[in-house]
C-alpha positions in Angstrom: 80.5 166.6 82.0 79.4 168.7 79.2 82.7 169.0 78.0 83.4 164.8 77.6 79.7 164.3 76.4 80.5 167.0 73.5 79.4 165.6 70.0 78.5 162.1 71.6 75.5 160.5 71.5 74.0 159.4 75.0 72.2 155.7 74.5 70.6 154.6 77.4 71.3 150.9 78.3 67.3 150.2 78.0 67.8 151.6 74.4 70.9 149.5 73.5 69.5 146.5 72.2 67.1 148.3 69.6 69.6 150.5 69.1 72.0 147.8 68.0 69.4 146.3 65.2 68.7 149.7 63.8 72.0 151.8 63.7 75.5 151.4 62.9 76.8 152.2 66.4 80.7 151.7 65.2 80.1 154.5 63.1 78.8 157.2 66.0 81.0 158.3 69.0 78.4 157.1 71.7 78.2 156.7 75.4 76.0 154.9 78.1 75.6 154.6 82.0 74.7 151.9 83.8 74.2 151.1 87.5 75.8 148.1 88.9 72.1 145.7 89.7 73.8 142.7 90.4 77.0 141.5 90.5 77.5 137.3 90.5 80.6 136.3 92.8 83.4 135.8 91.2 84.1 132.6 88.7 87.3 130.5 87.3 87.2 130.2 83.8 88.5 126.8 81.9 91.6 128.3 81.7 92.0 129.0 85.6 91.6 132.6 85.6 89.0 134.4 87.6 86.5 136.7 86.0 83.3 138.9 87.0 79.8 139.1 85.9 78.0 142.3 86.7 74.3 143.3 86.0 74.1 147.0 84.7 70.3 149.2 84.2 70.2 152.6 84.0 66.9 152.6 86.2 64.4 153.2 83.2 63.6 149.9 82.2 64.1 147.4 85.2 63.5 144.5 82.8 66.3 145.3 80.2 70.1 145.0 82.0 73.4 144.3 80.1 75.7 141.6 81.6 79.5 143.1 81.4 82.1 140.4 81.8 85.0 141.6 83.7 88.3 139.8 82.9 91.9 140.3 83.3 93.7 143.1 84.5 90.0 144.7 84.8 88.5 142.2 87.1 91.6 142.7 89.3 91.3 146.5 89.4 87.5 146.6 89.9 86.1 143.7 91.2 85.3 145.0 94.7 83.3 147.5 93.4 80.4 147.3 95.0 76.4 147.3 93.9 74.9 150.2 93.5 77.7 151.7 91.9 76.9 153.9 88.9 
């Protein structure tokens, strides 16, 4: 692990939003974690295709989660992966 996180920057999901409005994140080789909170069953879009909504936190801040869309070839590969996940 402490060979991948080498010269990255760890933001912590509860951070991410701030982080967004006061840094130029495009510009830094950053990370996160996030724990799968929730995950909504899965949906059709307009188009007919099925996607996946998880609920990520990284257990600091229970009141700040990111949604992460899953669509695609990602939904298919992942979308049985179950809550609780990190």
């Amino acid at each position: 692990m402490d060979r991948k996180m080498a010269n990255r920057k760890l933001i912590r999901l509860s951070q991410l939003k701030n982080k967004l409005a006061t840094e130029n994140l495009e510009e830094i080789d950053w990370v996160t974690f996030g724990v799968i909170v929730k995950k909504v069953t899965p949906q059709s879009a307009n188009n007919g295709r099925t996607f996946s909504i998880w609920r990520l936190n990284d257990l600091q801040d229970l009141n700040e989660c990111v949604s992460l869309f899953l669509f695609g070839e990602v939904h298919k590969e992942h979308w049985k992966t179950d809550q609780g996940t990190v």
